[in-house]
C-alpha positions as CSV (number, residue, x, y, z in Angstrom):
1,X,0.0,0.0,0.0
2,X,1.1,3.4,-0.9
3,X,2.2,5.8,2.5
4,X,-0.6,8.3,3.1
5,X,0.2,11.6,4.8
6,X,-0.1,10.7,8.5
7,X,-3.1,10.3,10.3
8,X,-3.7,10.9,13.6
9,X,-5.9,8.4,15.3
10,X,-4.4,8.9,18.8
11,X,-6.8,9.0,22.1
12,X,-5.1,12.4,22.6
13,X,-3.8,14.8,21.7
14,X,-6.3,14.1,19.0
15,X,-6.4,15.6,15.6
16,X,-7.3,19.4,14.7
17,X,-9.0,20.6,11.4
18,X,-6.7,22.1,8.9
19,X,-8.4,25.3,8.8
20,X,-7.3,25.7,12.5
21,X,-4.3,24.4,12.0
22,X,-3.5,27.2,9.1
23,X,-5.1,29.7,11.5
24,X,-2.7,28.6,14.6
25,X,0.2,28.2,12.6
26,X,-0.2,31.9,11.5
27,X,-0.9,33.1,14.9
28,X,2.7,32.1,15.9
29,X,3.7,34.2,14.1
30,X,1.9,36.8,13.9
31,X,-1.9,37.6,15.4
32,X,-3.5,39.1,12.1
33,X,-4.7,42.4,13.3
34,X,-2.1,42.5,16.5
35,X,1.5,42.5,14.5
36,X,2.9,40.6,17.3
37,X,3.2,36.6,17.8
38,X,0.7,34.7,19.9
39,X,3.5,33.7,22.3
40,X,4.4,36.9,23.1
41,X,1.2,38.7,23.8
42,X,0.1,39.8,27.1
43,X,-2.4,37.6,29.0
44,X,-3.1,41.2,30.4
45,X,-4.3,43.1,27.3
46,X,-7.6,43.7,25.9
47,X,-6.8,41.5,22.9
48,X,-7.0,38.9,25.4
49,X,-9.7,39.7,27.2
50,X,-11.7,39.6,23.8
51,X,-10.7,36.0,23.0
52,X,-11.8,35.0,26.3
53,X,-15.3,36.9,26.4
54,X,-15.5,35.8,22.6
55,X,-14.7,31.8,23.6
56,X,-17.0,32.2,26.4
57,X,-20.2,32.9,24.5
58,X,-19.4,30.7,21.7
59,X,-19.5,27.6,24.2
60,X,-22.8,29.3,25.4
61,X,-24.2,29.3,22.3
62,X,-23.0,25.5,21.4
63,X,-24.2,24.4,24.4
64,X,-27.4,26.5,24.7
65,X,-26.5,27.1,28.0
66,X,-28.9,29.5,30.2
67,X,-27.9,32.7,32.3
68,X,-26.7,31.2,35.6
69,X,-23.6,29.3,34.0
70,X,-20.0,30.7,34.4
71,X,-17.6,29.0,31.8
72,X,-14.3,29.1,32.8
73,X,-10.5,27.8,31.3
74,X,-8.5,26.9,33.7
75,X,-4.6,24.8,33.9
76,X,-4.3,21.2,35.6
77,X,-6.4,19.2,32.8
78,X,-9.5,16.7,33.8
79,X,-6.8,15.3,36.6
80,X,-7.2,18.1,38.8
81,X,-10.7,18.4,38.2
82,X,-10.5,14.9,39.8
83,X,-9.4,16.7,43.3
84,X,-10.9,20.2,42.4
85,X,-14.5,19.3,42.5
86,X,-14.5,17.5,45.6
87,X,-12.8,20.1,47.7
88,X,-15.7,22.4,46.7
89,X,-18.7,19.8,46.8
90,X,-17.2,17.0,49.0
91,X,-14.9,18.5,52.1
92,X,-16.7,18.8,55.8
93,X,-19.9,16.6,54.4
94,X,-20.9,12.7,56.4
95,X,-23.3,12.4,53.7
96,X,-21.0,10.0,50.8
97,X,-21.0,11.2,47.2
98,X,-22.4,9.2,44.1
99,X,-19.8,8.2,41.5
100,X,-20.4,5.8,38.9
101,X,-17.3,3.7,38.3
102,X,-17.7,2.6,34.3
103,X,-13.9,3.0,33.9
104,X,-10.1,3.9,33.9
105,X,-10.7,7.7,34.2
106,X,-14.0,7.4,36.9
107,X,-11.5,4.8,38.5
108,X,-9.2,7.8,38.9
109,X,-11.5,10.3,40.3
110,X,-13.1,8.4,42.9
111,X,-9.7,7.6,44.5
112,X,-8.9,11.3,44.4
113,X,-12.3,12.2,45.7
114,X,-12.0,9.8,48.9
115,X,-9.1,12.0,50.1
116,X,-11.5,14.8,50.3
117,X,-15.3,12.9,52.0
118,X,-17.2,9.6,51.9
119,X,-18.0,8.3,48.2
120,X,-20.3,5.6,47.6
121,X,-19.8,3.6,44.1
122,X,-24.2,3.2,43.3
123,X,-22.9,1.5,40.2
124,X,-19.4,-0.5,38.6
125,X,-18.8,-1.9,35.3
126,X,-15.3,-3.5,37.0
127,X,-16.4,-7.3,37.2
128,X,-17.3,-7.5,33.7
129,X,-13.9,-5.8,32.2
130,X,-15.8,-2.3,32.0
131,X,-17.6,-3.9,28.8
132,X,-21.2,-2.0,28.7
133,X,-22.6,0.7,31.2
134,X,-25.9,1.1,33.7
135,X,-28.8,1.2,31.9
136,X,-31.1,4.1,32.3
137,X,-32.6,3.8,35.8
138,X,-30.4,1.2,36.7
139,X,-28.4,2.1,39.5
140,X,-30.1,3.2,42.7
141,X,-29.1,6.9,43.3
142,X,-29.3,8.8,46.3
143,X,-31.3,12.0,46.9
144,X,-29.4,13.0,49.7
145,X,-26.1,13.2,47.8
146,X,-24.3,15.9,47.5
147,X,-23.8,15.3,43.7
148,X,-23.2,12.4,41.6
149,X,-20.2,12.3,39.5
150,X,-20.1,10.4,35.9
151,X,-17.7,10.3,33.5
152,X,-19.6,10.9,29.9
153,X,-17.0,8.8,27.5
154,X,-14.8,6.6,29.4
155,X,-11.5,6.8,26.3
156,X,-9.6,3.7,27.5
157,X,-12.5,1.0,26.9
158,X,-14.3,2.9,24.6
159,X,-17.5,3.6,26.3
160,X,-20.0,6.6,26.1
161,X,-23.3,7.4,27.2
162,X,-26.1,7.8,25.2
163,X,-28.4,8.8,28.4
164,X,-28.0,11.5,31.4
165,X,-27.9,9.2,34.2
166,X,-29.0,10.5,37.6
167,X,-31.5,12.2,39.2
168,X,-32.6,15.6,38.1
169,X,-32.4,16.8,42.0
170,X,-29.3,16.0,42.7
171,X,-26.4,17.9,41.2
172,X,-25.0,16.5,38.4
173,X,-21.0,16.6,37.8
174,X,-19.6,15.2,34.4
175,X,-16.0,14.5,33.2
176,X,-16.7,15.2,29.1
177,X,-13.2,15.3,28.5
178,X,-13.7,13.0,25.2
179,X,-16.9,13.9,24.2
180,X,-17.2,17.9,24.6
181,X,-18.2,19.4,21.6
182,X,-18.4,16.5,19.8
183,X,-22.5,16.4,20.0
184,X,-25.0,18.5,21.3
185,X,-25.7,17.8,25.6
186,X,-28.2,18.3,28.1
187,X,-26.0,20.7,29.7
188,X,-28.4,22.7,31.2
189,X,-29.4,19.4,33.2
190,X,-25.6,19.3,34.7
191,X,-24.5,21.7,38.0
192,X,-20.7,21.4,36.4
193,X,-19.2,20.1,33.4
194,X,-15.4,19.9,32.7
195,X,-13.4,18.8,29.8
196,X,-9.4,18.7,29.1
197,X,-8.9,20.3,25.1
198,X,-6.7,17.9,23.9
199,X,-9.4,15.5,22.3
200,X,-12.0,17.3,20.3
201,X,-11.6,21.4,21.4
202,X,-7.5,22.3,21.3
203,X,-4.3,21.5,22.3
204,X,-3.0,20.3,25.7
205,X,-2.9,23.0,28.5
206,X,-6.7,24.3,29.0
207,X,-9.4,22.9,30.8
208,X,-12.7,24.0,30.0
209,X,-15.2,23.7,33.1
210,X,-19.1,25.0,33.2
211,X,-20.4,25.8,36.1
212,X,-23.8,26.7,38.0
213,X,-23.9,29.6,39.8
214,X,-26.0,27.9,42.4
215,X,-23.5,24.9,43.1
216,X,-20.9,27.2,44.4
217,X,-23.5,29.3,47.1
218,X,-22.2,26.6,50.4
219,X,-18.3,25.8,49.4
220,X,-15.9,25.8,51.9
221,X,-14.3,29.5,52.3
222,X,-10.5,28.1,53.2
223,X,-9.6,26.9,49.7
224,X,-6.3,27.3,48.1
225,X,-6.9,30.3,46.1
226,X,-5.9,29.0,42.7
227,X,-8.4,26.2,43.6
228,X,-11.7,27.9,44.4
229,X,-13.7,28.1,41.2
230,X,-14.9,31.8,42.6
231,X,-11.8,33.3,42.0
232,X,-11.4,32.1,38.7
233,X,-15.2,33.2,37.8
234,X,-14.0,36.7,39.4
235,X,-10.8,37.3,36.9
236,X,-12.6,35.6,33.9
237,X,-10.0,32.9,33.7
238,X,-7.0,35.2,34.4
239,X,-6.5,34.3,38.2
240,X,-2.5,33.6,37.2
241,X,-1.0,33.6,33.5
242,X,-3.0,31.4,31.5
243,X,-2.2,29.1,28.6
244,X,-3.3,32.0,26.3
245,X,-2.1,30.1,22.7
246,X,-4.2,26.9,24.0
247,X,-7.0,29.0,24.8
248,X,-6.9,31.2,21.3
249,X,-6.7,28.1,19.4
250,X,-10.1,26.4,21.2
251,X,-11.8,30.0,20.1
252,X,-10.5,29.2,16.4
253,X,-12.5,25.3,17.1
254,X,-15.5,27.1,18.8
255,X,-15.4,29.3,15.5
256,X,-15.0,26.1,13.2
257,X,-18.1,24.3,14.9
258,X,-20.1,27.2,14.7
259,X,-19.3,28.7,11.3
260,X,-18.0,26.3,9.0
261,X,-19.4,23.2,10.8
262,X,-22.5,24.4,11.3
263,X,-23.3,23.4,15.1
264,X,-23.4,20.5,17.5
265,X,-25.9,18.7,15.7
266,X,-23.9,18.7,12.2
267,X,-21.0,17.9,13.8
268,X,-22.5,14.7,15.8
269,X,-24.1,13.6,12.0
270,X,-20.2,13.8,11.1
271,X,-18.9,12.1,14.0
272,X,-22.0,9.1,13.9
273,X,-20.9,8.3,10.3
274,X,-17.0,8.1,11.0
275,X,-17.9,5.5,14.2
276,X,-20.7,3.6,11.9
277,X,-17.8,3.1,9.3
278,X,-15.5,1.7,11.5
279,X,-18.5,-0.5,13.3
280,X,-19.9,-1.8,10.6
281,X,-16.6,-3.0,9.7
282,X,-16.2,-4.9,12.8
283,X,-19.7,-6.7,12.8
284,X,-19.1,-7.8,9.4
285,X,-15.6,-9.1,9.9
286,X,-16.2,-12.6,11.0
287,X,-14.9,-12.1,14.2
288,X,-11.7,-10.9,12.5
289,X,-11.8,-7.6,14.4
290,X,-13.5,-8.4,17.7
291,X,-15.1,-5.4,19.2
292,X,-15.1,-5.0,23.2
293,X,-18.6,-3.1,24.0
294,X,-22.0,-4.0,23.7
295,X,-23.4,-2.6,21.4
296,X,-25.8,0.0,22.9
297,X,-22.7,1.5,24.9
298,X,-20.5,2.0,22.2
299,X,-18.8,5.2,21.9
300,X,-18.7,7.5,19.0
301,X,-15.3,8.8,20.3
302,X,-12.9,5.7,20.7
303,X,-13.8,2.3,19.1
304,X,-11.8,-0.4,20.8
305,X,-10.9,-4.1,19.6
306,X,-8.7,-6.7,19.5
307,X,-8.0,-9.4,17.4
308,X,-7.5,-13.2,17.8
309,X,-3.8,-13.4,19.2
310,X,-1.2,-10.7,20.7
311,X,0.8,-11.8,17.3
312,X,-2.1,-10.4,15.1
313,X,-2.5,-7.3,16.7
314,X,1.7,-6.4,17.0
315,X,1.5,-7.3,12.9
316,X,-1.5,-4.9,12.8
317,X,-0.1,-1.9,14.3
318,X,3.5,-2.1,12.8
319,X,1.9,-2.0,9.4
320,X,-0.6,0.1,10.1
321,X,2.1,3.0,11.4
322,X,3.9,2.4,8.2
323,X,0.9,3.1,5.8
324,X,0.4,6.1,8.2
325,X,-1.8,6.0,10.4
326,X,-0.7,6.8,13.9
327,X,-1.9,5.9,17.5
328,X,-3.5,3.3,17.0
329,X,-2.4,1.4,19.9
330,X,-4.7,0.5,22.3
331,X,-4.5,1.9,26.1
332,X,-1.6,0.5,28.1
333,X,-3.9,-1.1,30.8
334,X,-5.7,-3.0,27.8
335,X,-4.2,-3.6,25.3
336,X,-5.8,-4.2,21.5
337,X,-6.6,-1.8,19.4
338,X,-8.2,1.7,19.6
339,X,-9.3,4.4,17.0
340,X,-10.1,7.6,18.4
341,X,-12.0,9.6,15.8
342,X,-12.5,13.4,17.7
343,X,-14.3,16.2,15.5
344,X,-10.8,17.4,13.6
345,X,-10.2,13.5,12.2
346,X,-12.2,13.9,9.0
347,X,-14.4,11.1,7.1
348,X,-11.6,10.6,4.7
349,X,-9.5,9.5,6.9
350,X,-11.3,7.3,8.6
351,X,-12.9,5.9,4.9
352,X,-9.0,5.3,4.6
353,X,-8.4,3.2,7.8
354,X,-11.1,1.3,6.9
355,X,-9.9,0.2,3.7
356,X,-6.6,-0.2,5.2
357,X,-8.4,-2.6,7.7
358,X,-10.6,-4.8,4.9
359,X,-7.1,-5.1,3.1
360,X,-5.1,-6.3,5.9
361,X,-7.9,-8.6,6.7
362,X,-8.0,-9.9,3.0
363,X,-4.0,-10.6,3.6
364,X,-4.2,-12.2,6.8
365,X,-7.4,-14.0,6.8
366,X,-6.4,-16.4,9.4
367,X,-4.5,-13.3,11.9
């Protein structure tokens, strides 16, 4: 097979749209408009302060978000949003929180929120290898919780939800990291939403978080400064330096969705027929490619699967990185194979893996 121009199927940093790319790339060297590079301007100055009030409304708008929301962009990634949100919803209380454990990443932040209160686990996918999720009204929630905390695509196994679980009078907290923007939400239904960039939105170095104004009324008033969401709401992200080229290239995304994408609901059309692609392929393979999830939970994000031996998989990969396509490597706590197919990863490219996948299958048929 002839080598493609490389193609990034990596669980993160995930692929960016060449439009933004062209846009970012000029931006380093010089902002048009500004007449100085990206790198070099002022976190301070009112150029700033327009690319955060801009990026701010455009996730309003993609979101649909009502009046009492603050949407911040804040440093640390989803990992100390792990420690973050329980400080502020968690510390001083007897009463446990609700966390659904449907993976790696939930795995993650309920260790980090039992350093802060009592959590209690209403619901985990761990017995059965984190292979399907709670269906809807399945787990027993508490309506004494302080909040319950889900994570919304689980990236390592290749799980999503396609339902807000929970109860509508408890405050809902979600870890979107790898499904932000990727499809239109009930985010109005959600007390706080966070996601790290470096999936569908940006680069590494931003964390977008959405927050209610009526979650943050009863925190605790002794948090570490750069900690307490207040402050952050109070400087409109500029609490300390920020990562201002990370957050000027997720405005350049927010104006991609909005303007050449057309919204949340075009862009999850685009994103169902990449994952369709690949899925179909998998169903129809014989059991050649063997996908992980049932089928109900299966995420429109990362599509995980192995194949019949260790041997086929290693053969897979290695010629699979030399027709170019790159990260295709499955997590390092499963194994297999993943493709992670974020908003920037066009069609094409995934049409291309998927040819590349029939061939290799046509080659090997007993891998």
């Amino acid at each position: 097979m002839k080598p493609l121009n490389r193609l990034n199927f990596s669980a993160g940093p995930g692929a960016l749209p060449e439009s933004v790319l062209l846009l970012a790339q000029q931006s380093i060297v010089e902002v048009p408009g500004v007449g100085l590079s990206i790198l070099g301007i002022s976190h301070r100055s009112d150029w700033f302060a327009s690319v955060v009030a801009e990026l701010e409304n455009n996730i309003r708008e993609l979101l649909g978000l009502s009046g009492n929301y603050r949407v911040l962009f804040l440093q640390g990634g989803a990992t100390q949003q792990f420690s973050m949100v329980p400080m502020t919803l968690l510390r001083g209380k007897t009463t446990p929180a609700d966390y659904l454990h449907t993976g790696y990443w939930s795995g993650r932040a309920i260790a980090e929120a039992g350093r802060e209160g009592p959590v209690r686990i209403v619901w985990s996918g761990e017995a059965d290898g984190f292979r399907q999720l709670p269906g809807d009204g399945e787990p027993v929630f508490s309506p004494d919780a302080p909040y319950l905390h889900y994570v919304s695509n689980e990236t390592v196994e290749g799980l999503q939800f396609h339902h807000v679980p929970g109860r509508d009078d408890v405050p809902r907290v979600c870890d979107m990291s790898s499904d932000f923007l990727s499809q239109p939400c009930a985010a109005n239904r959600h007390s706080l939403i966070y996601a790290h960039a470096q999936k569908n939105i940006g680069p590494a170095g931003v964390t977008v978080v959405v927050v209610r104004d009526e979650l943050l009324q009863d925190a605790p008033t002794n948090l570490p400064g750069f900690l307490d969401y207040r402050n952050h709401i109070q400087s409109h992200s500029n609490y300390n330096t920020p990562p201002v080229f990370a957050i000027y290239v997720v405005l350049l995304i927010s104006r991609w969705l909005l303007n050449e994408i057309g919204g949340l609901a075009r862009m999850a059309e685009i994103n169902r027929s990449k994952a369709e692609l690949l899925y179909r392929l998998l169903d129809n393979s014989n059991d050649f490619y063997r996908g992980r999830i049932e089928t109900r939970d299966r995420s429109l994000m990362n599509v995980t699967f192995d194949m019949a031996s260790p041997e086929s998989e290693k053969r897979f990969l290695a010629e699979a990185e030399r027709a170019g396509f790159t990260g295709l490597a499955g997590h390092r706590s499963t194994g297999g194979i993943r493709a992670s197919l974020y908003n920037g990863l066009t069609l094409a490219a995934v049409e291309q893996l998927a040819g590349f996948m029939e061939d290799f299958q046509r080659r090997y048929p007993c891998a």
